[in-house]
Structure formats: C-alpha cells, structure tokens
C-alpha positions in Angstrom: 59.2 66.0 95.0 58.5 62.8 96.5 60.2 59.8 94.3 59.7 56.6 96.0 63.4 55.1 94.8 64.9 58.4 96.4 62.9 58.1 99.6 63.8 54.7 99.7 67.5 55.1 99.5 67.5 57.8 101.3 66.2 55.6 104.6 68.9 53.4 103.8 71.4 56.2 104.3 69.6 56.9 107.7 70.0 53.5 108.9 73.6 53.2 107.6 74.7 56.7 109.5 72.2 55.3 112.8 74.3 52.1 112.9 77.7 53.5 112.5 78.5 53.5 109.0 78.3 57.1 108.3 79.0 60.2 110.5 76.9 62.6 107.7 74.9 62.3 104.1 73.4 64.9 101.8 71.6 65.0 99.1 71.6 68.4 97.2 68.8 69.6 94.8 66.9 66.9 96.3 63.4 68.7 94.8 64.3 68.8 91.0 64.9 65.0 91.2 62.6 62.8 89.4 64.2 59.5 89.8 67.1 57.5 91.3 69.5 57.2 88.9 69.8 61.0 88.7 70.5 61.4 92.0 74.1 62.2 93.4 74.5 61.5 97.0 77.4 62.6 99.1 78.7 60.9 102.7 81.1 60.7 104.9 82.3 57.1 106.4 83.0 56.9 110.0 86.5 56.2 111.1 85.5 52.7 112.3 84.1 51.8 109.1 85.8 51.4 105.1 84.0 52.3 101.8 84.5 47.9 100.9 81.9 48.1 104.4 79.2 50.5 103.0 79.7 49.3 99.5 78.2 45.4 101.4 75.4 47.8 102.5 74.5 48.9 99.5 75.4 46.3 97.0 72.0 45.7 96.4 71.8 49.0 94.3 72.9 47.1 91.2 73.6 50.3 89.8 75.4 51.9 92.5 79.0 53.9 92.3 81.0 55.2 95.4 84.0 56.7 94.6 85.9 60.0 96.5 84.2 63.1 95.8 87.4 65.0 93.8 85.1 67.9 93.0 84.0 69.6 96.4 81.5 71.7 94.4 78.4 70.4 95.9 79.3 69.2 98.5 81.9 68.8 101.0 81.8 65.3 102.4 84.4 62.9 101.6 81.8 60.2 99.1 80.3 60.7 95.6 77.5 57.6 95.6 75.8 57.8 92.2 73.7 54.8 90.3 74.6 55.8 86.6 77.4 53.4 85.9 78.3 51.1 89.0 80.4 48.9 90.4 83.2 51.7 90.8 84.4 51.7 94.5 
C-alpha cells in the first residue's frame, strides 16, 4: 500500500541510516498499513551516534516515540519509533 506519511518517513530513515545515524531500519507489515500513526518502526543507532541525536532528526514528527524495543517479537533491532503518544525517548 502506498501511504504518502509512510513513504515519507520512511526516506527520512534512508537519509538518517545514509548519513550515519543508523546502521539498519525495518518496518514490518509495511502493506496492511494505512496511515502513519499506525506504523511501528524499528532501528538500530550507530555506535557514533545517541538516540538524544536521532530524536533532533526526527523531532519534527510531533507525534513521535523512540524508546528500546523490550519486546524482540517483531523485530530484532535495538529501537521501537512509534507516533501514537510522543515525546518518550
């Protein structure tokens, strides 16, 4: 499905991981999404850069939360980034 928020956010993630930010992102179940704020994404911060630096990056996601991913069930990478309640980070 193509949601322009997702595919939005999703280049974002792509430039963050191009200039450093990220090693690896994911986004699972990408085609039963229908709009942003359902969307769980999942990452993994390079050594050379903290979540307090990709939270800057993406503070402009009013809705945005980053916390640890606890869970491992869908996916493996270290970072849970979710817009539902925000400001977690």
């Amino acid at each position: 499905m193509n949601v322009p928020e997702i595919t939005a956010f999703k280049a974002h993630m792509e430039t963050l991981k191009s200039k450093g930010y990220l090693i690896d992102w994911e986004l699972p179940y990408e085609n039963l999404l229908t709009r942003l704020n359902a969307a769980i994404f999942f990452a993994k911060a390079s050594t050379n850069h903290t979540i307090t630096d990709i939270w800057k990056e993406l503070e402009i996601y009013p809705e945005l939360r980053i916390e640890e991913n606890e869970d491992k069930n869908l996916s493996q990478l270290e970072l849970r980034i979710s817009f539902k309640d925000g400001q977690k980070r």
